[in-house]
N, C-alpha and C positions, 0 to 999 in steps of 0.2 A: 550559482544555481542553474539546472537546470531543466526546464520544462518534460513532465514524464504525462504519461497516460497510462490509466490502467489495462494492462493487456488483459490479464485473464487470474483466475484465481484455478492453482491446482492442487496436487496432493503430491507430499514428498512419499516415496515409495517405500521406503524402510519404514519411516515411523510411523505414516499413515497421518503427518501434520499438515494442516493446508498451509499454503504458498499463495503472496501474491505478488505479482508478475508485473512489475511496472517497465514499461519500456520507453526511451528518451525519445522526445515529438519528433525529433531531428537525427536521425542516426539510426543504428541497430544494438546499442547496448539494453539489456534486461537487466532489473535487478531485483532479484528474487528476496522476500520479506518473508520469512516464516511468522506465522497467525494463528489464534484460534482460531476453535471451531465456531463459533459465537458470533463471531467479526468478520469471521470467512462467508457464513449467511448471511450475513446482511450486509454485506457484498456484495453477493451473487443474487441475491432477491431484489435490490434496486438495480443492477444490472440488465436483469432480464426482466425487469419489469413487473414483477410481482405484490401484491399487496398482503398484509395482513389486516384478519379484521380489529385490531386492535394496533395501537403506535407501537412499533418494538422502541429503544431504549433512544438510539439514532436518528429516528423518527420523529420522536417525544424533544431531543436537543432542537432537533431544526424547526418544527413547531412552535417551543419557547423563543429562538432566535428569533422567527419571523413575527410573533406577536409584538415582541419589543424593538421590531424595527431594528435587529441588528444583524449586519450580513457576513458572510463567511465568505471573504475573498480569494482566499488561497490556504495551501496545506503547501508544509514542506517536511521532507526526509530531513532534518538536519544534520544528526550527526550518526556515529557507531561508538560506540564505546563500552568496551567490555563486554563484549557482544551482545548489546542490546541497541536496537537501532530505538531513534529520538524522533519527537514531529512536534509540529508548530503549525497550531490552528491560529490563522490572522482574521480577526472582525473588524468589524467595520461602526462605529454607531454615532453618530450624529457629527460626520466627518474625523470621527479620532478612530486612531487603526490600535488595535491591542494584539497582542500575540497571547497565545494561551497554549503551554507546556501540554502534548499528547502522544500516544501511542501510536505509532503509525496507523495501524490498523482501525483505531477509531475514528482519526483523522479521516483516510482515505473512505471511510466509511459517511464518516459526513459528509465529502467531498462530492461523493455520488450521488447523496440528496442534495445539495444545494449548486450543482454545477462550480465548484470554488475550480481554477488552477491549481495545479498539481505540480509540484519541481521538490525534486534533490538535489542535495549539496554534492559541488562536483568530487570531495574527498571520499561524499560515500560512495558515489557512480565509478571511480578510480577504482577499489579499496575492494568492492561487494559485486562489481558489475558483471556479464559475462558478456560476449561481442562474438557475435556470427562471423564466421569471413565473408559471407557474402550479402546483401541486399536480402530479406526475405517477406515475401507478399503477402503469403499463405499461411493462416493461423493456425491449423491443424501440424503443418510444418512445424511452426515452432514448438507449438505442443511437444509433438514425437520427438525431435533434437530436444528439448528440455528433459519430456520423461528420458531418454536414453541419459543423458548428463547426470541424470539423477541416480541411476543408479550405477552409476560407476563414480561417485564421488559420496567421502564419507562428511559429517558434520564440522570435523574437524578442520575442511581443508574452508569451512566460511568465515569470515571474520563475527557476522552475527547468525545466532540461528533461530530467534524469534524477539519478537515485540513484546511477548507475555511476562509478566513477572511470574515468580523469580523465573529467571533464564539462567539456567546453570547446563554448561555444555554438559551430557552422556557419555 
């Protein structure tokens, strides 16, 4: 496994799906997660900080969590198969760790409200990843290399192409 952070959440340019953009704490691999739209909000609304005046769905989990005292250690990308990527929310509660079957995207969705650790299985970061050649600093940067990436490659050429059910490639 290993340690990723969430870069940014974008938009693939053909289908107009959001993406989100994890990149490894250590290195310059990305690896792109296609997402609804749904999960893609509330994402980018605890990212920048945003409230709503009511708990959205993500909100309402970590709420529950924190009332019964149970924490949310970490999320991981675990697997791809069938091109449907996999994740595992790990809690915490009265020192017993449980793992709990989830959607990446929910996952990393909780992940943002609850500060948990974030890592991928290195089969998937092999498998899904993309890698710069060089060092890059500048997030706009990557931005731009990503959307150009993006439109010169079709769905085909990814092993998965979103976290939603059903996921059937186009």
């Amino acid at each position: 496994m290993q340690e990723m952070v969430i870069y940014g959440v974008s938009f693939d340019m053909v289908g107009k799906q959001p993406i989100v953009l994890l990149k490894t704490r250590e290195g310059n691999r990305f690896l792109p997660i296609w997402i609804g739209h749904p999960e893609a909000a509330a994402i980018l609304m605890k990212l920048q900080g945003a409230n709503t005046p009511r708990p959205m769905t993500h909100d309402l989990i970590n709420d529950v969590l924190s009332e019964l005292e149970v924490s949310c250690t970490r999320v991981a990308v675990t697997e791809l198969r069938e091109n449907t990527f996999y994740a595992a929310i790990t809690l915490q509660m009265n020192g017993r760790e449980m793992e709990i079957d989830s959607r990446p995207s929910d996952a990393l969705a909780l992940a943002v409200r609850t500060g948990a650790s974030i890592f991928a299985a290195e089969d998937v970061i092999s498998e899904s990843a993309i890698e710069f050649e060089h060092e890059v600093e500048d997030q706009e940067e990557v931005v731009e290399k990503f959307k150009d990436f993006l439109d010169n490659v079709s769905p085909e050429d990814f092993a998965g192409e979103s976290d939603e059910e059903p996921d059937q490639t186009s």
